[in-house]
Backbone of each chain as ProteinMPNN parsed JSONL, in Angstrom:
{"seq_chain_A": "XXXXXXXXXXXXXXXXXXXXXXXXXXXXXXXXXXXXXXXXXXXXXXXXXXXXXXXXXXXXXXXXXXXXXXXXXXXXXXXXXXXXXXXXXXXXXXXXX", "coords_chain_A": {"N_chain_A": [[12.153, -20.328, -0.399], [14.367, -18.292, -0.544], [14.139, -17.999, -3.484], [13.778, -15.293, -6.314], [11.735, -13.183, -6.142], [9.989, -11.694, -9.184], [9.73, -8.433, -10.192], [7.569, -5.98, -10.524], [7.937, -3.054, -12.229], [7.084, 0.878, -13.325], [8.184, 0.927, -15.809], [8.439, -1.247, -16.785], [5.847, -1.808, -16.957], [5.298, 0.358, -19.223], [6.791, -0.79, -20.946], [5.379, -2.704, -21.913], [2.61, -1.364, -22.89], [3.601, 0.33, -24.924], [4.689, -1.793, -26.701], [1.953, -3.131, -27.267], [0.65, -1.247, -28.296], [2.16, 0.579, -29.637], [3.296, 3.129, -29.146], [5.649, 6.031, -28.242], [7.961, 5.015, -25.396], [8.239, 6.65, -23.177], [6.267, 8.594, -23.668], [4.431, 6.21, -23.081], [4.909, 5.455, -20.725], [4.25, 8.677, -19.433], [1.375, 8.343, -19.661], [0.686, 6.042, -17.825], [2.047, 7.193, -15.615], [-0.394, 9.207, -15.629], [-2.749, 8.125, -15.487], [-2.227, 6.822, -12.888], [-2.178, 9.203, -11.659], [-4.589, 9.944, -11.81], [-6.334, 8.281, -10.436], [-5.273, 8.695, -7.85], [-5.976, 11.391, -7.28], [-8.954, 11.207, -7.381], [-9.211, 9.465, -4.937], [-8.068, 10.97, -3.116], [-10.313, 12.574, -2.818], [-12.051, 11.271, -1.297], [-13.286, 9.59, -2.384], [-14.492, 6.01, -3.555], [-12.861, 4.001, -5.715], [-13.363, 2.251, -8.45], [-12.065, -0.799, -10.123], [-12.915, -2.962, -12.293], [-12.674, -6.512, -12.713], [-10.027, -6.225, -11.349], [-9.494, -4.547, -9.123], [-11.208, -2.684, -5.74], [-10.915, 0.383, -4.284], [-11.058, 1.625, -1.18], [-11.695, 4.561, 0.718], [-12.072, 5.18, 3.712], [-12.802, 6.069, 7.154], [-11.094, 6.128, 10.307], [-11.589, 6.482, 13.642], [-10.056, 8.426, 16.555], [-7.473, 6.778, 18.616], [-6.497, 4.398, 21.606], [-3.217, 4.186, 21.385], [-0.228, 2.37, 22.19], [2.756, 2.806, 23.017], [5.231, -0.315, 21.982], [7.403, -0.995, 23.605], [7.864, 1.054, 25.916], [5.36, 0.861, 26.972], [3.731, 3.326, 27.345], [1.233, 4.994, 27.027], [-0.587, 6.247, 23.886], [-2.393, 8.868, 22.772], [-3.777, 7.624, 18.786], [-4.217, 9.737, 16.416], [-7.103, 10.476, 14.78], [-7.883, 9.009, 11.186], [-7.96, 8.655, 7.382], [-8.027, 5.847, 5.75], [-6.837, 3.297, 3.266], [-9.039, 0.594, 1.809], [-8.31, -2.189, 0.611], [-9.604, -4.252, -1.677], [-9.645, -7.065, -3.442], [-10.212, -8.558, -6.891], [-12.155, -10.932, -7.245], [-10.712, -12.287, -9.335], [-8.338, -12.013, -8.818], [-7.886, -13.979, -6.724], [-7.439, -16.505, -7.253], [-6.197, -19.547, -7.242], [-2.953, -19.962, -7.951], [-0.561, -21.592, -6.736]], "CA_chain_A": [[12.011, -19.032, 0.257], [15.382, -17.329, -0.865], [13.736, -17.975, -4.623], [14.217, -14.435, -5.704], [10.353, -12.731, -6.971], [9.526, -10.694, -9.862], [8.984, -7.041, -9.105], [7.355, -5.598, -11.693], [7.49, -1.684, -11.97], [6.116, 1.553, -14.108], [8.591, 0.652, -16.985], [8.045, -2.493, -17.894], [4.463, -1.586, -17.711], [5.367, 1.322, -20.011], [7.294, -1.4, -22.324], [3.656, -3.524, -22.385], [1.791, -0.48, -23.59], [5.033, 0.287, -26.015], [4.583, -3.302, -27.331], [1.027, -3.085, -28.161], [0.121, 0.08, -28.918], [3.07, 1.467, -30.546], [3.233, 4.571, -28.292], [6.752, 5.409, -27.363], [7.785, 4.278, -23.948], [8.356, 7.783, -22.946], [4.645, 8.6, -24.044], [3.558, 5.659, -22.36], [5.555, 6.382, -18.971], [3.267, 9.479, -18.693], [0.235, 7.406, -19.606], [0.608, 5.538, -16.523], [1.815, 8.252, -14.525], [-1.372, 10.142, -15.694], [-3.708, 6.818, -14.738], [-2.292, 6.891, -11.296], [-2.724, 10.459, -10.324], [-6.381, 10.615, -11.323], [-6.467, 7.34, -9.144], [-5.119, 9.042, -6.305], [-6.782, 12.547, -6.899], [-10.279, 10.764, -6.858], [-9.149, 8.992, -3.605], [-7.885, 12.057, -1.963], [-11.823, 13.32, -2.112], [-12.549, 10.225, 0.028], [-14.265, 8.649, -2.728], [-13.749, 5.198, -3.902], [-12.363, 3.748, -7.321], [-13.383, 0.564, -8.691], [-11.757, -1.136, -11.166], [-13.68, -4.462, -12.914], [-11.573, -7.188, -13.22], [-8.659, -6.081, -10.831], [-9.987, -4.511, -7.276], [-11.636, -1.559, -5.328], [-9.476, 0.901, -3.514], [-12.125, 2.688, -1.198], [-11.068, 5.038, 1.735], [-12.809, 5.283, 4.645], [-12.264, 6.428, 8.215], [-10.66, 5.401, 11.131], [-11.92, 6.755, 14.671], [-8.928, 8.377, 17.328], [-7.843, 5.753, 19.257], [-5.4, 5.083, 22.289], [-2.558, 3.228, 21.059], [0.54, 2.047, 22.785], [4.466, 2.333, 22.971], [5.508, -1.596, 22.764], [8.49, -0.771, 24.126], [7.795, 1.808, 27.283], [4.078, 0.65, 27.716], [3.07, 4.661, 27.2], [-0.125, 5.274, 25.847], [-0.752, 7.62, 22.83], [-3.671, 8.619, 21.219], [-3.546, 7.525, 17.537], [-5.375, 10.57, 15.604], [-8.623, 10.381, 13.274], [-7.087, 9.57, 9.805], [-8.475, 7.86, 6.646], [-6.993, 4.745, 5.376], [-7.601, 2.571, 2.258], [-9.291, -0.601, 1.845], [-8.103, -2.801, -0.719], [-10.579, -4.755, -1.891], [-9.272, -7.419, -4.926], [-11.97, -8.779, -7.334], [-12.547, -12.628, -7.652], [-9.75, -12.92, -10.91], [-6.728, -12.332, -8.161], [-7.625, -14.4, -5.777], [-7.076, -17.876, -7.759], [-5.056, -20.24, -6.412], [-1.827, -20.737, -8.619], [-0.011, -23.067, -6.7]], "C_chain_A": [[12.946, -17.995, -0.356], [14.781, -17.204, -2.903], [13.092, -16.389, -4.94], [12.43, -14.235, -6.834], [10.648, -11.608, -7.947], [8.877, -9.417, -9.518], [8.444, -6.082, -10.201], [7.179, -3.792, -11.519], [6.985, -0.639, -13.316], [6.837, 1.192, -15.762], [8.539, -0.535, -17.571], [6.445, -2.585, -18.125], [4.596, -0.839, -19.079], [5.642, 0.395, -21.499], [6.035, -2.115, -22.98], [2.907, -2.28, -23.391], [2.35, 0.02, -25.097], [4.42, -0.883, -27.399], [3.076, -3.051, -27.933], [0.004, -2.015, -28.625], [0.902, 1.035, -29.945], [3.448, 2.404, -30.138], [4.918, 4.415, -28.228], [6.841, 5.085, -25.909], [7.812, 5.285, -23.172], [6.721, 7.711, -22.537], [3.898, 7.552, -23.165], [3.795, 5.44, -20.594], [4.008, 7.725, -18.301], [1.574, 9.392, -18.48], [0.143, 6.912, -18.335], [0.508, 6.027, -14.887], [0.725, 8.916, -14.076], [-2.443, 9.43, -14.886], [-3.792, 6.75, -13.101], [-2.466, 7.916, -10.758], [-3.851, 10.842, -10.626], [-6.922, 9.466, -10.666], [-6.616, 8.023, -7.764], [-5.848, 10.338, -6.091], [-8.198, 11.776, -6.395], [-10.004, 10.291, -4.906], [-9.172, 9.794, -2.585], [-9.543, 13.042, -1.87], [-12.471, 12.311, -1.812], [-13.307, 9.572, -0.995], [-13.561, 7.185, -3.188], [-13.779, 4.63, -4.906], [-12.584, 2.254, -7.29], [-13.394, -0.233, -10.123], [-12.132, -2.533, -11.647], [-12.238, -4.998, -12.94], [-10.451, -7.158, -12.124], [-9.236, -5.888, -9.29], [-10.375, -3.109, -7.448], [-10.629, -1.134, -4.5], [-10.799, 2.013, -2.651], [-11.56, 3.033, 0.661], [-12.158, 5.221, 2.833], [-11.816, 5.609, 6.064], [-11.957, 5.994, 9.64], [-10.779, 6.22, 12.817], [-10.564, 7.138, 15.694], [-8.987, 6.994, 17.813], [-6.262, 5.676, 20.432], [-4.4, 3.471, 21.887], [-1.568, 3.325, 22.123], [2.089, 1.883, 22.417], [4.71, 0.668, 22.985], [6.289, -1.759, 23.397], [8.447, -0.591, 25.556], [6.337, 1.464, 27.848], [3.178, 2.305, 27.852], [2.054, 4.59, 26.566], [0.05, 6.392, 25.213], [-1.859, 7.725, 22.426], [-3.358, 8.359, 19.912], [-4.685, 8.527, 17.06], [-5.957, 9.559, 14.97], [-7.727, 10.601, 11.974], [-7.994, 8.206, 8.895], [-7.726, 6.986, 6.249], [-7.983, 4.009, 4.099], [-7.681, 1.618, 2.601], [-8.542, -0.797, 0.656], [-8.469, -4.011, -0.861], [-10.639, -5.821, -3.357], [-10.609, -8.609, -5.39], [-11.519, -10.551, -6.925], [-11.27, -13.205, -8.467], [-8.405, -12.836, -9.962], [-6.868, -13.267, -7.366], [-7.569, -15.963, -6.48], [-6.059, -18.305, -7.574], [-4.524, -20.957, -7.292], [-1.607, -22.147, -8.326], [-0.836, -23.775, -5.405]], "O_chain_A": [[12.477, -16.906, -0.688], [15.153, -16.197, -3.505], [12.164, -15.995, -4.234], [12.093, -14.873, -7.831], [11.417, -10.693, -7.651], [7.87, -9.243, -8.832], [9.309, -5.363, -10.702], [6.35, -3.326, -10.737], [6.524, -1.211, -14.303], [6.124, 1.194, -16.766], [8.595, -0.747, -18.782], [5.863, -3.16, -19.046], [4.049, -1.351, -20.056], [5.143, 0.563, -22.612], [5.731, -2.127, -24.173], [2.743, -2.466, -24.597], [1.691, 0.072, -26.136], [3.949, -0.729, -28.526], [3.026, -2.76, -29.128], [-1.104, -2.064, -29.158], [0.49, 1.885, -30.734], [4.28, 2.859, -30.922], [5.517, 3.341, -28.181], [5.812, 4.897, -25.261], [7.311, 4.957, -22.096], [6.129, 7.131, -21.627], [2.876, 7.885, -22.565], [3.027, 5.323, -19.639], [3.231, 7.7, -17.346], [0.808, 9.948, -17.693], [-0.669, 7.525, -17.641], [-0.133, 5.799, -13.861], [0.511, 9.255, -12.913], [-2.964, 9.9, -13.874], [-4.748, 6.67, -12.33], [-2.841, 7.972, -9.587], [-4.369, 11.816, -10.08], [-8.079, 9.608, -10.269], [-7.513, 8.008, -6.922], [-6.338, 10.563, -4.985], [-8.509, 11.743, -5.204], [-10.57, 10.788, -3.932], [-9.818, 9.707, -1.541], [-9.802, 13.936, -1.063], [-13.674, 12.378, -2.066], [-14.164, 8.835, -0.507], [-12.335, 7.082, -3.221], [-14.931, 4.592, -5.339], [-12.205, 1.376, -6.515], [-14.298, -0.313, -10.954], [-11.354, -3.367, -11.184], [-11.151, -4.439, -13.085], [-9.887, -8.245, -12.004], [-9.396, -6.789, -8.467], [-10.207, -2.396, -8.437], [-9.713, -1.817, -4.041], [-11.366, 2.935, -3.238], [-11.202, 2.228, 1.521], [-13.283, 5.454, 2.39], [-10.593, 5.487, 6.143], [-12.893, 5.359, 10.127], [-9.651, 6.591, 13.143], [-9.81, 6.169, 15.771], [-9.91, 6.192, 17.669], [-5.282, 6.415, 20.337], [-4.678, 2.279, 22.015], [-1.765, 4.167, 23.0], [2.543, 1.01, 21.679], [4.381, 0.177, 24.064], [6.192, -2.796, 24.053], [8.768, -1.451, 26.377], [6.076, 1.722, 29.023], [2.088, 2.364, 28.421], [2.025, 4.068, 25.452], [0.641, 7.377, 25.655], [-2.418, 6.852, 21.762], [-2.347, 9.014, 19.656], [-5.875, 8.269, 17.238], [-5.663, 8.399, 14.683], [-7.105, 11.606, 11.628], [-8.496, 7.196, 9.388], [-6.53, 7.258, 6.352], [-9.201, 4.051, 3.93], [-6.928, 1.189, 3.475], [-8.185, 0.069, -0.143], [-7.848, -4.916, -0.303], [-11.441, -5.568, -4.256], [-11.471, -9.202, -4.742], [-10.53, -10.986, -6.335], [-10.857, -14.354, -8.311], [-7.439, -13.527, -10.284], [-5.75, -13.682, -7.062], [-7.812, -16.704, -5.527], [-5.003, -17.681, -7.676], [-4.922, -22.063, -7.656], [-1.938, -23.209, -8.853], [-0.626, -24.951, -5.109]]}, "seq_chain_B": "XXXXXXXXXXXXXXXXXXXXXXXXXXXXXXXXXXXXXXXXXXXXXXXXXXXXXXXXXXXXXXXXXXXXXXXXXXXXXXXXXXXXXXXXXXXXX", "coords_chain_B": {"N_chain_B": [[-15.432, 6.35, -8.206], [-15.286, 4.611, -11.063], [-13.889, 1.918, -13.807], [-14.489, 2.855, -16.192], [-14.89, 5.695, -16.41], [-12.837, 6.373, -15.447], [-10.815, 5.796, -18.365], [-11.778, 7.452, -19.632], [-10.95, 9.863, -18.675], [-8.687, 10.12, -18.606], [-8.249, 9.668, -21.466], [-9.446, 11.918, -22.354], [-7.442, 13.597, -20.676], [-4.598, 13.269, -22.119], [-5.012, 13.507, -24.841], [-6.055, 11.256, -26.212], [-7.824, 8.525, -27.949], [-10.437, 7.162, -27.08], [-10.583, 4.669, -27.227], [-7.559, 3.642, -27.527], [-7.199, 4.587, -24.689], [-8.705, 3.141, -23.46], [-6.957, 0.453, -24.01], [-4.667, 1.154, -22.81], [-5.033, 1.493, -20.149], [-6.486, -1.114, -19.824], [-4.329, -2.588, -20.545], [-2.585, -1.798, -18.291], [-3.155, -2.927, -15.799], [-3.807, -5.6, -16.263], [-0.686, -6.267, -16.673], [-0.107, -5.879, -14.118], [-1.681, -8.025, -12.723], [-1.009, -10.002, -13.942], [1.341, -10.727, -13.084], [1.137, -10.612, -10.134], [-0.26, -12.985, -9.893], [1.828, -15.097, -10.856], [3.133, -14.877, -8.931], [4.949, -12.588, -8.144], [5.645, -9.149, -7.691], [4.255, -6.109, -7.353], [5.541, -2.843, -7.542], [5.072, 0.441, -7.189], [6.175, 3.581, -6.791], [5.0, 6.321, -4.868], [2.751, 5.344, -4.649], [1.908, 2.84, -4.37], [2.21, -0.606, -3.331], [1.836, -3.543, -4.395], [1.439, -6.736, -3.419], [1.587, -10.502, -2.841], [0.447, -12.144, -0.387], [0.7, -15.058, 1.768], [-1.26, -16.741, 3.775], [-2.087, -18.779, 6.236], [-2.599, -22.519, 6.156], [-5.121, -23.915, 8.708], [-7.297, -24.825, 10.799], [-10.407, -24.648, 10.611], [-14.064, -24.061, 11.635], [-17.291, -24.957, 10.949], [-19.662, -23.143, 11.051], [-22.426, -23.338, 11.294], [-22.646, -26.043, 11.652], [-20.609, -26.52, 12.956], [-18.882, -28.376, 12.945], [-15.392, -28.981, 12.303], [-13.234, -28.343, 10.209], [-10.704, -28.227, 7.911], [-8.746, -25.422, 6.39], [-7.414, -24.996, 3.756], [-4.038, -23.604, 3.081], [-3.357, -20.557, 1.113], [-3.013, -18.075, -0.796], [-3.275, -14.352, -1.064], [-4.015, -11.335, -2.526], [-2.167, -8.333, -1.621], [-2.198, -4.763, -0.768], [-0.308, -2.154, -0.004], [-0.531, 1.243, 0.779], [1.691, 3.909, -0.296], [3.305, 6.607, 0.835], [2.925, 8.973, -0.386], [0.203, 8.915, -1.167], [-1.476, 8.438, 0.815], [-0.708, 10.32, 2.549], [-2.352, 12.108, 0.924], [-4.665, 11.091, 1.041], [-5.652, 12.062, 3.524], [-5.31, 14.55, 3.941], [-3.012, 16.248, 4.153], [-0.006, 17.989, 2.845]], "CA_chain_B": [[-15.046, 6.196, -9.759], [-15.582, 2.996, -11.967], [-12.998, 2.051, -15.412], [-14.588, 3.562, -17.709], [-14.464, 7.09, -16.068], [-10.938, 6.496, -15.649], [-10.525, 5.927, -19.473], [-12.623, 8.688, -20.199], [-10.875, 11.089, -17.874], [-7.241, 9.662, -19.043], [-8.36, 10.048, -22.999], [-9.684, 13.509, -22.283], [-5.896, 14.725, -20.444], [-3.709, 12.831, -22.983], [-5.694, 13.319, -25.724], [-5.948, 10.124, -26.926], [-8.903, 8.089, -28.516], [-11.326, 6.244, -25.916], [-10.278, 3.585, -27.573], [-6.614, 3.711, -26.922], [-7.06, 5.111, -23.584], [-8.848, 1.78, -22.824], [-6.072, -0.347, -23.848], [-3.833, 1.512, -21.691], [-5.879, 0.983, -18.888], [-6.358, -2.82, -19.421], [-2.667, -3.623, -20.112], [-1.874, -1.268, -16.988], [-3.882, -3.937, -14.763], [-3.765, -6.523, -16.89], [0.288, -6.629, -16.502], [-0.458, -6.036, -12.86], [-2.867, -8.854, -12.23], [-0.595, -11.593, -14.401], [2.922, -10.236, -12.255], [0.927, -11.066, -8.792], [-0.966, -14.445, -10.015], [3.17, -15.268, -11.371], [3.789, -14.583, -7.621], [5.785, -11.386, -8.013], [5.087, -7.873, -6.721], [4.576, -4.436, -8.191], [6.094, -1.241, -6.977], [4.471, 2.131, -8.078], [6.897, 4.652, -6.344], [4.356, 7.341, -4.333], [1.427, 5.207, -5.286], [1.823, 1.535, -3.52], [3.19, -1.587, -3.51], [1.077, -4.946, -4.76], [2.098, -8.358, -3.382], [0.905, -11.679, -2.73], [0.883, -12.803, 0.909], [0.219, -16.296, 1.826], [-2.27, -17.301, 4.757], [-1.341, -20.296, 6.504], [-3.394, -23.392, 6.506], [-5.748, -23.888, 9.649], [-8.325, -25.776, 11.311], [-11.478, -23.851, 10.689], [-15.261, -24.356, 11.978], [-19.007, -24.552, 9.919], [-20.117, -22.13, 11.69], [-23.625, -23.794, 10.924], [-22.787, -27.311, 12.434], [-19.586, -26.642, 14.463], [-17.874, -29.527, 12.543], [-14.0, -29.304, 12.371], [-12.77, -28.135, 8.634], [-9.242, -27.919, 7.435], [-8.784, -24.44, 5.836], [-5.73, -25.098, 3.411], [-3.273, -22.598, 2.895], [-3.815, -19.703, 0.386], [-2.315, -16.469, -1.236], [-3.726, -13.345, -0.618], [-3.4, -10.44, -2.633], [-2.51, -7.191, -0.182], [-1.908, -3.535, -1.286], [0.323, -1.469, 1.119], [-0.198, 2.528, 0.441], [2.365, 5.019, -0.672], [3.089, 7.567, 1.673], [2.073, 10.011, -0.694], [-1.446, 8.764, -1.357], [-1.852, 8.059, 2.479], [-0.837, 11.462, 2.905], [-3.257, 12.89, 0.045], [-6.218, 11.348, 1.669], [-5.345, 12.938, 4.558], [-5.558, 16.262, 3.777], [-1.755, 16.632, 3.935], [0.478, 18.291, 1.432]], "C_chain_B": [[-15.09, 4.677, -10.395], [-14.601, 3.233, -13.293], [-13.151, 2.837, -16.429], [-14.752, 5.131, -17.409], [-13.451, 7.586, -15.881], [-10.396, 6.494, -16.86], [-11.089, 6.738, -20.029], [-11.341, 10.219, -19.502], [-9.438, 11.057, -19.241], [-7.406, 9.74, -20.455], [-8.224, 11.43, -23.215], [-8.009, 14.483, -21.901], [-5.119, 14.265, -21.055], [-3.909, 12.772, -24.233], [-5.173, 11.848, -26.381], [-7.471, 9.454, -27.325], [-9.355, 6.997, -27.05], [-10.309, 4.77, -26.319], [-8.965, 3.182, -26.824], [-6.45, 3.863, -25.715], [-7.477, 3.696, -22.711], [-7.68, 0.823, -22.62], [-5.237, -0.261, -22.972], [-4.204, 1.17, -20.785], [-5.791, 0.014, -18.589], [-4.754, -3.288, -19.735], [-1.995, -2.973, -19.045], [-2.288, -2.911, -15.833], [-3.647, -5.391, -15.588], [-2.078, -7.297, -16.273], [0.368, -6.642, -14.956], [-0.882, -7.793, -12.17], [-1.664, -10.394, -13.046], [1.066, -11.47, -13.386], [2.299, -10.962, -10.844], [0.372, -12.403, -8.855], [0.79, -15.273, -10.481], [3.897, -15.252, -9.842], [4.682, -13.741, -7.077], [4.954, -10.376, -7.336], [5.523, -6.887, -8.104], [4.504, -3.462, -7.37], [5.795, 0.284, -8.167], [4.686, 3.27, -7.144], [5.704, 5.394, -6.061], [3.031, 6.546, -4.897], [1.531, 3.951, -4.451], [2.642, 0.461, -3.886], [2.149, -2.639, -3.439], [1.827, -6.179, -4.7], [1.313, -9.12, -3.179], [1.583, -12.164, -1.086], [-0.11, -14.12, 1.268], [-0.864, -16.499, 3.503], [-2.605, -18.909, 5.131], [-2.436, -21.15, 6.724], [-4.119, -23.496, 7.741], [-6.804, -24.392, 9.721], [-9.419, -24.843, 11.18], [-12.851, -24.631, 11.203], [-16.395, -24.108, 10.999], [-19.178, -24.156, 10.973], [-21.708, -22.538, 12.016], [-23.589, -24.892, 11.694], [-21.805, -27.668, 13.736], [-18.743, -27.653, 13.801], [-16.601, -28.508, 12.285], [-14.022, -29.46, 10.673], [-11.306, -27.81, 8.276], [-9.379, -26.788, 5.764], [-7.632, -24.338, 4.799], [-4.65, -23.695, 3.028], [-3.496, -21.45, 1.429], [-3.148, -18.241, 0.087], [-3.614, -15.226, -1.358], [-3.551, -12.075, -1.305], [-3.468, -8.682, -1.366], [-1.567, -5.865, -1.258], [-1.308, -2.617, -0.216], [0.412, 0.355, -0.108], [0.623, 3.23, 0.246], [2.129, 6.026, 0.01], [2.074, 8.969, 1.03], [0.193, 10.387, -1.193], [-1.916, 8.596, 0.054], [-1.626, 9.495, 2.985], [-1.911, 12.593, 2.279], [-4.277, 12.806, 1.113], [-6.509, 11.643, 2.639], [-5.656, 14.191, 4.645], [-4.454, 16.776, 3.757], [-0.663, 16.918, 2.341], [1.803, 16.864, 1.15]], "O_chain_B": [[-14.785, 3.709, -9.698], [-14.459, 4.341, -13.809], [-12.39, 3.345, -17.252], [-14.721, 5.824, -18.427], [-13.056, 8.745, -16.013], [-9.355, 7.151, -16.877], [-10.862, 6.779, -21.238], [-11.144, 11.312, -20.034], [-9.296, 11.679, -20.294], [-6.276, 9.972, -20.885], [-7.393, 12.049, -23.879], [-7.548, 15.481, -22.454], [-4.138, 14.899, -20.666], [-3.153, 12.081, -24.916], [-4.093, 11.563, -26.898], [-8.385, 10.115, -26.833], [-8.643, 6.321, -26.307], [-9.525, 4.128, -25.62], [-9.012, 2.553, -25.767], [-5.443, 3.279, -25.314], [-6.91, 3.245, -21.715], [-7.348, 0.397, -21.513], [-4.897, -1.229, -22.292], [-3.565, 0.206, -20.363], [-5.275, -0.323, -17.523], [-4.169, -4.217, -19.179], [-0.884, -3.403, -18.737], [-1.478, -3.681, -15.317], [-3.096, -6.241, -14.887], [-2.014, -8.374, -15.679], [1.025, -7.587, -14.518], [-0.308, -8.433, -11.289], [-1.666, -11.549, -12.619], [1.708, -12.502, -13.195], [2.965, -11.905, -10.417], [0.507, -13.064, -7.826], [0.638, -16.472, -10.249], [5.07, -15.584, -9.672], [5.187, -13.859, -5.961], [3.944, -10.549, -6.654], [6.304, -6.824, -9.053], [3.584, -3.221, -6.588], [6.136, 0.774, -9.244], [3.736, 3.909, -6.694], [4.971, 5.296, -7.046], [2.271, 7.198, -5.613], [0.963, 4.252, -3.401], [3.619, 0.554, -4.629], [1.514, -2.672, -2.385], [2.602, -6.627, -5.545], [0.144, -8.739, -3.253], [2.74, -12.423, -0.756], [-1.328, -14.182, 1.095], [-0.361, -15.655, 4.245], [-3.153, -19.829, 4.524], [-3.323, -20.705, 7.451], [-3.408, -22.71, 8.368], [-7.446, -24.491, 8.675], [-9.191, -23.932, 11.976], [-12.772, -25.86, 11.195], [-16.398, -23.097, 10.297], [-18.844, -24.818, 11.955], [-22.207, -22.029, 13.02], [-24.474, -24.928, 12.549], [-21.873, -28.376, 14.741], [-17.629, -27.698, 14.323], [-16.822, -27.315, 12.08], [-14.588, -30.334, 10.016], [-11.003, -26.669, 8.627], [-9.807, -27.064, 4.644], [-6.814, -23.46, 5.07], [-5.282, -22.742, 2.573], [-4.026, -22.132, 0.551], [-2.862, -17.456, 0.991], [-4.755, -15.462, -1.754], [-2.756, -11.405, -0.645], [-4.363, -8.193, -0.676], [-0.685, -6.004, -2.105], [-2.168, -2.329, 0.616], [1.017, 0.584, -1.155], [0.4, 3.849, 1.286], [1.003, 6.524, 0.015], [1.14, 9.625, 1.49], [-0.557, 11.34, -1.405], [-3.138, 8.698, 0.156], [-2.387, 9.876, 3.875], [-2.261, 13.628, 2.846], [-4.716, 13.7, 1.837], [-7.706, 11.578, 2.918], [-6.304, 14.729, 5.543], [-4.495, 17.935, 3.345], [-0.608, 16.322, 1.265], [2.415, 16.792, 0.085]]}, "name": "protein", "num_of_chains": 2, "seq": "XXXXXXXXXXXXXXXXXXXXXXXXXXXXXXXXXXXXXXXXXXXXXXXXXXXXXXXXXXXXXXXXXXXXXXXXXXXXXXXXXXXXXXXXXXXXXXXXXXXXXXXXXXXXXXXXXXXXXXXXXXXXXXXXXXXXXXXXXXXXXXXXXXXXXXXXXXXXXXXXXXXXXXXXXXXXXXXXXXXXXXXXXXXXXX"}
């Protein structure tokens, strides 16, 4: 459990792209950056992105609803808001261990 | 949107060659997809967070015969949103 995980973030992606493309890492920093905000622009016009191989990311909507303090037992409404699915293909879900 | 409109778009604002723009693409996911099957996580600051959560073994049913099935335990990949994409598709600045 305390076995500590790999966290992989935009720079060592950047160093992958580095590595086999030759790009600098700079250059490939904004590559990535660029990848993810026409990810998220598409998303933010409710449509949904689907990437072969990896997963779908598709937003859809979520109805008010009356939620609850767990604490005080108060009810709240929870607004109307969209939320993503995430939807991973077939190739993640293989069972390592 | 589907990959290859994403490497089209992403060629077109970085000028770069389709070609190239692909690779980028597949070693973006690529290094993704071997980090969470490795059992790690990826963090993409204002964009999400990709881990592997496990799903505990359990007695399941055929639904068809009703027999008694042992469901064994299993990893899961799960994607938790980034405020700022949870706030995009929102309509919020």
């Amino acid at each position: 459990m305390t076995e500590k995980v790999k966290t992989l973030v935009r720079s060592d992606i950047a160093e992958a792209i580095h590595q086999e493309l030759g790009f600098s890492r700079s250059d490939a920093f904004k590559m990535i950056e660029k990848t993810f905000s026409i990810i998220a622009a598409e998303l933010a016009t409710r449509r949904s992105v689907k990437i072969s191989g990896f997963a779908s990311f598709e937003p859809y909507l979520k109805k008010e609803r009356v939620g609850r303090n767990p604490k005080t037992g108060k009810e709240y409404p929870i607004s109307q808001r969209t939320v993503l699915a995430f939807k991973p293909s077939p190739v993640l879900k293989k069972n390592k261990k | 949107m589907i990959k290859s409109e994403l490497i089209t778009r992403l060629a077109q604002e970085m000028h770069l060659s389709t070609q190239n723009a692909k690779v980028v693409v597949e070693t973006i996911f690529d290094e993704i997809i071997q980090t969470l099957l490795e059992g790690g996580r990826v963090e993409l600051r204002n964009f999400g967070i990709f881990s592997m959560r496990t799903r505990k073994s359990r007695m399941g049913r055929n639904p068809k015969t009703g027999e008694q099935v042992f469901v064994p335990e299993k990893r899961i990949p799960y994607f938790k949103a980034g405020k700022a994409i949870v706030n995009a598709i929102n309509g919020k600045k």
